[in-house]
Each structure stands twice: as C-alpha cells, then as structure tokens.
C-alpha positions in Angstrom: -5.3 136.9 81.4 -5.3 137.9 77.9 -2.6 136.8 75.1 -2.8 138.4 71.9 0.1 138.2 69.0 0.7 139.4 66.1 2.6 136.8 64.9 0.2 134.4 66.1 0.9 131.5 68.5 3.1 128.6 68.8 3.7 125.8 71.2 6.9 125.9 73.3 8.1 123.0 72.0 7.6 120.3 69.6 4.4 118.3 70.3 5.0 115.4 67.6 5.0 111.4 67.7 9.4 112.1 67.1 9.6 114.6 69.8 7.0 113.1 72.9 7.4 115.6 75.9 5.8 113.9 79.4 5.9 116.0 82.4 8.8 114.8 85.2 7.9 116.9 88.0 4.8 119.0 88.5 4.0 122.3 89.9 3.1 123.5 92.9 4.2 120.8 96.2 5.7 118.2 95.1 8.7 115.3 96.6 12.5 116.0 95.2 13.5 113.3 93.3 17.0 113.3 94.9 15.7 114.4 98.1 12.8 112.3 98.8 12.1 115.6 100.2 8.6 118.1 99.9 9.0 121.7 97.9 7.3 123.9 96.1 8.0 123.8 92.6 7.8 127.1 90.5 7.3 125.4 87.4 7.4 122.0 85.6 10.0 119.5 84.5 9.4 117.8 81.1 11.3 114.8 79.6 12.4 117.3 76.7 16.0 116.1 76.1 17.8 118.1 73.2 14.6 119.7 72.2 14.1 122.7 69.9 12.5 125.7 72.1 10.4 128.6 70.8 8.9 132.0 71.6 5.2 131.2 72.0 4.0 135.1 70.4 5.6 137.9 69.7 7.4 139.3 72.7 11.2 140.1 73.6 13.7 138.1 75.4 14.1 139.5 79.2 16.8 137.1 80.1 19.4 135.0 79.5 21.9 133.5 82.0 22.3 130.9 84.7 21.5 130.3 88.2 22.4 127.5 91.2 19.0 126.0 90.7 18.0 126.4 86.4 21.7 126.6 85.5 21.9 128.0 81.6 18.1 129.6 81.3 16.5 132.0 79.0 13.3 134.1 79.7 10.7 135.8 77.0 8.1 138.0 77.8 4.4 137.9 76.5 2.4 141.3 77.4 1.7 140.5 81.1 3.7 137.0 81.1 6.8 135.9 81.4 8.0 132.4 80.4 11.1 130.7 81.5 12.9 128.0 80.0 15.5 126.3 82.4 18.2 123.6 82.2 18.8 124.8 78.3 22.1 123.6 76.4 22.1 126.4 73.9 20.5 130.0 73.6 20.4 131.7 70.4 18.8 134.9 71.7 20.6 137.6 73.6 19.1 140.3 75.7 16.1 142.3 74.5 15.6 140.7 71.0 12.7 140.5 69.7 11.0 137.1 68.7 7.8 136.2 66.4 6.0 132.7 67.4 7.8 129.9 66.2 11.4 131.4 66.1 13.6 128.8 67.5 15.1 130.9 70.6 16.9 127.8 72.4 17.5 124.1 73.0 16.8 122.4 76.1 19.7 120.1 78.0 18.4 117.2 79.7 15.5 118.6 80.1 13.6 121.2 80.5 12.2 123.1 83.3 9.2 125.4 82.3 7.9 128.4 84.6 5.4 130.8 83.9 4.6 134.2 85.6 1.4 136.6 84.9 1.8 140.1 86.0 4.8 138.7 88.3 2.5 135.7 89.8 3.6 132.3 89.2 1.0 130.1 87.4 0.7 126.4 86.7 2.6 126.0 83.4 0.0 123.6 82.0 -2.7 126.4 82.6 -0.6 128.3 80.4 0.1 125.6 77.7 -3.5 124.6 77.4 -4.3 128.5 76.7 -1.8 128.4 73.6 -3.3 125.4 72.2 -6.8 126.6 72.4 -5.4 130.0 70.7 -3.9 127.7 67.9 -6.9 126.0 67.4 -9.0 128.7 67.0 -7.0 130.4 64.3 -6.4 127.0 62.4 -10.1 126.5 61.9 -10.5 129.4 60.9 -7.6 128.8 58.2 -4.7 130.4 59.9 -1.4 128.5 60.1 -0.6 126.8 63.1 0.3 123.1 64.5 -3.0 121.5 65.1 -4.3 120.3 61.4 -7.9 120.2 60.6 -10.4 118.4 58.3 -9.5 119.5 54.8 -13.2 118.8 53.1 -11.7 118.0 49.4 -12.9 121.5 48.1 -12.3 125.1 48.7 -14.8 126.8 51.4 -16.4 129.9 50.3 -17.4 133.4 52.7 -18.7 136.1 52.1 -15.1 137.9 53.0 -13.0 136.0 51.1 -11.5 139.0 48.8 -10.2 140.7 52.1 -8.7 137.1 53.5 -5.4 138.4 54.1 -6.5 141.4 55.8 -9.0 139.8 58.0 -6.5 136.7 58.9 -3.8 139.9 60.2 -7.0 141.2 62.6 -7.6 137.5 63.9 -3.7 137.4 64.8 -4.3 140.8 66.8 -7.8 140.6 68.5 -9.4 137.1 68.5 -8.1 135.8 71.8 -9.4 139.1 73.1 -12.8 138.4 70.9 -12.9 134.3 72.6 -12.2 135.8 76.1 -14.9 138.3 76.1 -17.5 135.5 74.6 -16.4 133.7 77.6 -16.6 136.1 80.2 -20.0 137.5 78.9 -18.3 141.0 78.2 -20.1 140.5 74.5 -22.7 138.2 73.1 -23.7 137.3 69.8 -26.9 138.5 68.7 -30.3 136.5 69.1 -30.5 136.5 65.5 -27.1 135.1 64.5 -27.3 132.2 66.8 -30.9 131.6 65.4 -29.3 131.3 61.9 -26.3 129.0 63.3 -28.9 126.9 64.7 -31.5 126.7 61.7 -28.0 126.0 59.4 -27.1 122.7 61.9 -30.8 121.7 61.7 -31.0 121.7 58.0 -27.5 120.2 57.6 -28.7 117.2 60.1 -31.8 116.9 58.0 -29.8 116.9 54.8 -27.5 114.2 56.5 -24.6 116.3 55.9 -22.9 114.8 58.8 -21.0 111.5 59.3 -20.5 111.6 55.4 -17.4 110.4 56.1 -15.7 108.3 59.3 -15.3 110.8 61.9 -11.5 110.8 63.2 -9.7 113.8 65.8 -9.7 116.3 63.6 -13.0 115.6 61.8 -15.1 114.5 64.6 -18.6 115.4 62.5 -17.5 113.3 59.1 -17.8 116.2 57.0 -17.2 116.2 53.6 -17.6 117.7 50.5 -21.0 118.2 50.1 -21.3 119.7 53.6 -18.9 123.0 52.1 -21.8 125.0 51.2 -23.0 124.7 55.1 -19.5 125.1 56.4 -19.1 128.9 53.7 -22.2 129.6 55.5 -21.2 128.9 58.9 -17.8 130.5 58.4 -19.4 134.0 57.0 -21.4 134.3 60.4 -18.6 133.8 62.8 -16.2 135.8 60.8 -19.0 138.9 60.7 -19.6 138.5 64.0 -16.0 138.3 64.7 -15.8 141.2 62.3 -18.5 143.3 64.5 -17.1 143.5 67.9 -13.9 145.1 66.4 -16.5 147.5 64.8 -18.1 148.1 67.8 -15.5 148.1 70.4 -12.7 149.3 68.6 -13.8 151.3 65.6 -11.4 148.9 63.5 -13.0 147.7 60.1 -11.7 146.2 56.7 -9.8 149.4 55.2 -11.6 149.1 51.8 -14.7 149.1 53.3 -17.1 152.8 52.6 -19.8 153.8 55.2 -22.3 151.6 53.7 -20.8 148.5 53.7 -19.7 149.6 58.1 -23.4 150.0 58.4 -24.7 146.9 56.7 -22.1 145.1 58.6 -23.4 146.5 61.9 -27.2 146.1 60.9 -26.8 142.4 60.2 -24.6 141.2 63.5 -26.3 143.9 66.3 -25.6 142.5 69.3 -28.7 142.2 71.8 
C-alpha cells in the first residue's frame, strides 16, 4: 500500500493548537447521531469547521460535485488511493487538475467527512492518516520540509553527501516510502556490517554521555545537543548510503555526478547480506 510523491507529503488538514480536528463519527459500524440508528460508515466525521483542505501528494483531482449523503465534495487521487473530502463549503480545484502536497484544494463546511479508498477498497481513514504522518516524519529527520519539527542541535550536521543535498533530498521525495516499506516487509535488509557500525556509534555516544545533554522534550526525546553532532553526521551518512544503495541496487538510480568508481565504492561499503 505504497505512497510515493514527488512533491512530498502533507496532512489533510491543519494539525495545530488554532486548528484542533477531533473525530465525530468513526468508521466502520457505528449509531447515527440523528437516527439513534446502526450503519456503516465509509469514512470519518471530524470537528473541522471552516478548515483549510489539501492534496496530501502529488496526484489529480477525480471529482468534484455533490451528492444526497456528502453534499458539495471533492475527490484527489494518490497512485492506488483515492481520498474524499465531503460536506466542503468551497472547492478551488476543478476536474483533473493536478495538485502538489500542500496546495490548498478546498475548505470544509461544518465539517468534514473524510473517506479513503485503495485500489477501490474502502479503508479506515485513520490508517491512512497515520501513514502520512510517518511519511512526514521520515523526511523531516532527514531535513526535508514538512509539518512535524525536529530537534535543531544549535549547529549544522555534516554527511558525507552533503555537496549532492538537493539531489539526494528530490530521490527521498520519490523512493523512500518505497525504501521504509521494503525495510518493513523484509523485501531488503541492511547489511550486517552497517548495523554493526550504528550499533558501535550508539555505544560510544552512551559512553561519551552524549545523551540527555539537554532535557529531553517530543521532538528531542534523547537530549541531544551540540556536542552529540559529530555522532549524529555519522549516523546520518550510513542511513543516507544505505538509503542510497537500494536505489543502486534495485533500480540502477545513482547521484548523476557520480563516475563508476565512486557506484562501486558505494556498493562495496553498504552490500547487503
């Protein structure tokens, strides 16, 4: 159930203190509110009055009209899913245009009622939304814009791939959910000899009390700080290589500067086994 976008990813709506979005209704069997009655509900109900709504990735706008049940709706599609936004007051998108993540597409009425289909299957929305976040996440560690913020160590962090940044950061856009998913799934492992490194780097870093340097908060949960940015470059160079090495491998994509050499030292360090 793969995502990937170009653009990268964004939530479907704002996620702040000023805009707090609490689920109404849930998915699957659930009592009408008016009713008192039991249905199945194809999607979820948030408290989203007035919202702004986005496209989540790049995709297109497959939709846009209005029913007996969603009145005014709009619907995007995502590679294999489809999301609908129901109950909206405004749309800004007309049929088949084409949206990056973040691009304000609608507002939402009332509220908002959020459905989700994969391959034509509905899914629980919240599935769904938990997927973007984690996709977020994941590039914003790795220094890629998104919503979630992270620990900002009070000095730059150095890798060894830092004079093809921009190039790299466009590859993560395209093919890290694909990289995470097949981590997950087993489909590709790290080598023996990378996660011996990662290991020996935390070990040292505990010994050197890097850690807890600072209080721990959410998006600092270790305390790091400055003197632990040496240990974070390092860190950073071996998940970007390895990162770097399954495109190698499984796609034949590389850095475009890179000559034969540098494909082969790449592939020598970060063999998978």
């Amino acid at each position: 159930m793969l995502l990937e976008s170009a653009s990268g990813f964004y939530m479907p709506f704002p996620g702040d203190e000023e805009h707090d979005v609490e689920i109404g209704l849930g998915y699957g069997e659930q009592v009408h509110p008016a009713t008192g009655q039991k249905f199945n509900h194809s999607g979820i109900d948030l408290l989203a009055n007035a919202q702004p709504l986005f496209a989540v990735a790049t995709g297109a706008v497959v939709g846009v009209g209005s029913d007996a049940v969603h009145q005014n709706y709009i619907i995007t599609r995502y590679g294999k899913y489809e999301v609908k936004y129901g109950h909206v007051s405004e749309a800004y998108c007309g049929y088949a245009t084409r949206v990056k993540a973040g691009q304000q597409i609608a507002k939402s009425g009332d509220f908002l009622h959020l459905e989700v289909k994969f391959d034509g299957q509905l899914i629980d929305p919240v599935d769904f939304l938990k997927m973007l976040y984690s996709n977020i996440t994941q590039l914003s560690i790795l220094g890629i814009k998104g919503e979630p913020q992270f620990v900002d160590m009070g000095v730059p962090i150095k890798t060894d791939y830092d004079v093809d940044q921009n190039e790299i950061l466009q590859m993560m856009m395209r093919w890290l959910p694909e990289y995470m998913n097949e981590i997950r799934n087993g489909g590709y492992h790290t080598s023996e000899r990378i996660e011996t490194q990662l290991r020996n780097i935390f070990m040292q870093s505990a010994e050197k009390n890097y850690f807890f340097e600072t209080i721990p908060n959410l998006s600092n949960p270790l305390g790091l700080g400055s003197r632990s940015s040496l240990m974070a470059g390092k860190v950073q160079s071996l998940l970007i290589g390895d990162f770097l090495n399954f495109l190698g491998s499984r796609h034949n994509i590389f850095v475009s500067s890179w000559d034969d050499d540098k494909k082969k030292v790449l592939s020598a360090r970060f063999q998978t086994g």
